[in-house]
N, C-alpha and C positions, 0 to 999 in steps of 0.2 A: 396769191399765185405769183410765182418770181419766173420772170422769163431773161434769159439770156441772151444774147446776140454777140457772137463772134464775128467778126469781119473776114480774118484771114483763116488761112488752114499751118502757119509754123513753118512752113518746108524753107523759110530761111535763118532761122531758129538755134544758130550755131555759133560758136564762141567768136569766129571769121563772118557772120553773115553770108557763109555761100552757099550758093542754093543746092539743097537736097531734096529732091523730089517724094522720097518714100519717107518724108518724115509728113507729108500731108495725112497719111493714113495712120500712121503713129500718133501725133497728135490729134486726130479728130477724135479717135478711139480715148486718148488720154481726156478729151473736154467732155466726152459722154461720160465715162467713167467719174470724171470729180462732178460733175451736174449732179450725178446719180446721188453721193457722197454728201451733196450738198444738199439734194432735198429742189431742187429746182424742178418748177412745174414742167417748162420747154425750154428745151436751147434749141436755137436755129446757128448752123454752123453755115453760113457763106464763104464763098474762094474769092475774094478779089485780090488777090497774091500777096501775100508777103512781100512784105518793101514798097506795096504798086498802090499805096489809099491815094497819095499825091495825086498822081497818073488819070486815077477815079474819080476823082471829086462828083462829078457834076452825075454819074449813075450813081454812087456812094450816096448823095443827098437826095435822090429820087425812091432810092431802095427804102432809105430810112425812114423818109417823110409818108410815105405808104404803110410800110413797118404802125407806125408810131397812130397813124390816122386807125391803122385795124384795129390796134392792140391797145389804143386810149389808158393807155397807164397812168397810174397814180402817181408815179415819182420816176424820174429817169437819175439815172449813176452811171457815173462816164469818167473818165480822167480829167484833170484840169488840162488848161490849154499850156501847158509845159508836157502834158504827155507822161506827167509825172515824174520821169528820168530824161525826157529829152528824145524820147523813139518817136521817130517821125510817123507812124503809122497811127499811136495813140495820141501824137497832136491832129492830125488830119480827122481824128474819128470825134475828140474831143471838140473842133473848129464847127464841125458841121451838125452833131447834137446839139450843140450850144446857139448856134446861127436859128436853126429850127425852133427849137424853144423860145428863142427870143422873139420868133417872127412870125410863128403859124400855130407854136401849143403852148402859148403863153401860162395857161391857166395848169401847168404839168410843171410842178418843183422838178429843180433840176441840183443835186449834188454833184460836186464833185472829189472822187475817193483820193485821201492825201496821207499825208504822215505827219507828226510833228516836225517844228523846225532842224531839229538836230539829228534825224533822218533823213529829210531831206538836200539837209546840207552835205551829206554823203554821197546821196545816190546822184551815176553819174554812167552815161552810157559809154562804153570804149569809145576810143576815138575815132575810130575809122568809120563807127557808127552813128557818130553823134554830128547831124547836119544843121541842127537847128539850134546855132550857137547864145540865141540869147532865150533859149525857153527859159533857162533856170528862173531870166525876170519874171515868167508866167504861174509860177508853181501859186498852189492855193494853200495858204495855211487853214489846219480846221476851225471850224466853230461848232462842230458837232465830233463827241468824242462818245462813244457809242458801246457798254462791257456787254460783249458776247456770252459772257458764262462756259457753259459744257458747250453751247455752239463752237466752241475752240477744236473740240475731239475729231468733229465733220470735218473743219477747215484744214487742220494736220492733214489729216488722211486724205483729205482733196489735193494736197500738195504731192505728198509722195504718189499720189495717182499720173501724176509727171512725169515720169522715169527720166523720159527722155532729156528732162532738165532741170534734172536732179542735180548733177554736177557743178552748172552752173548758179543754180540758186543757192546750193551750198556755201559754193566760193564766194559770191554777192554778198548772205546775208554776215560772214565769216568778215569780209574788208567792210562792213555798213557799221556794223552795231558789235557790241562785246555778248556775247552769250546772254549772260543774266536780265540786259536791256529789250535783246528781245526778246524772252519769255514772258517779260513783262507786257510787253506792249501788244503780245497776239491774244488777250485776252480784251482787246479792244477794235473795234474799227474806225473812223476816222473819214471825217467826213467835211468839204466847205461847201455850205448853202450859196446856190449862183442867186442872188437878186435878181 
């Protein structure tokens, strides 16, 4: 059973980060739709707003630690504490799974989802976006490198189940990586073991 947990609802989700209100309805329909795609038992979709985990902390780590105590998962996967590109919301989400883990569900492996170094080394939040200038020092490189197989066909089609940021991710993966490197590489996930 794979359960999901979204934090935010996307309504700042725009090349600008400024806030659009009807794109909360857009993308909650988009994250039901790729769960669907995906095969995921439940997703729990929360508003604590786009842009606002900082703001949250202290509900943010009361939601989870609750979350986490009902749902006694076998493993939690989260971003590293770079947030992976440096998005403040997935270091905030990343700071406080990890804090928990390390302090109340010790005995609950904790991953964090990454990419190889030379991906890595690319990705890079716009500027106007990017507040948390030394995460790059945070990023995890893998120790678990993981082939999906036909699990690939799901994860596609979960992608374009994003319409709304389709454009952008286009653009992303088009300045990240050469075509051929990442066809390569989506037949893989990517993964560092937190000690």
């Amino acid at each position: 059973m794979v359960t999901l947990v979204l934090l935010t609802r996307g309504e700042r989700g725009t090349q600008d980060a400024r806030l659009e209100p009807e794109l909360k309805d857009i993308r909650a329909q988009e994250a039901r739709n790729s769960a669907a795609l995906l095969g995921v038992s439940r997703l729990i979709q929360e508003d604590f707003g786009d842009g606002a985990l900082a703001a949250k902390r202290a509900e943010l780590t009361k939601f989870m630690s609750t979350l986490l105590a009902e749902e006694q998962p076998d493993l939690l996967i989260t971003y590293d504490l770079a947030g992976f590109y440096g998005h403040p919301d997935h270091i905030i989400c990343s700071e406080v799974v990890t804090d928990l883990q390390r302090n109340r569900f010790q005995t609950i492996p904790l991953w964090y989802v990454t990419f190889p170094a030379i991906v890595l080394a690319r990705a890079r939040m716009p500027e106007h976006m990017a507040t948390h200038p030394y995460s790059q020092n945070q990023q995890a490189l893998p120790t678990r490198k993981i082939f999906i197989g036909t699990s690939v066909f799901p994860k596609i089609r979960s992608w374009y189940a994003y319409k709304s940021q389709r454009a952008s991710l286009t653009k992303g993966l088009r300045k990240l990586l050469p075509i051929w490197f990442f066809l390569s590489m989506v037949l893989f996930e990517y993964f560092a073991e937190v000690n």
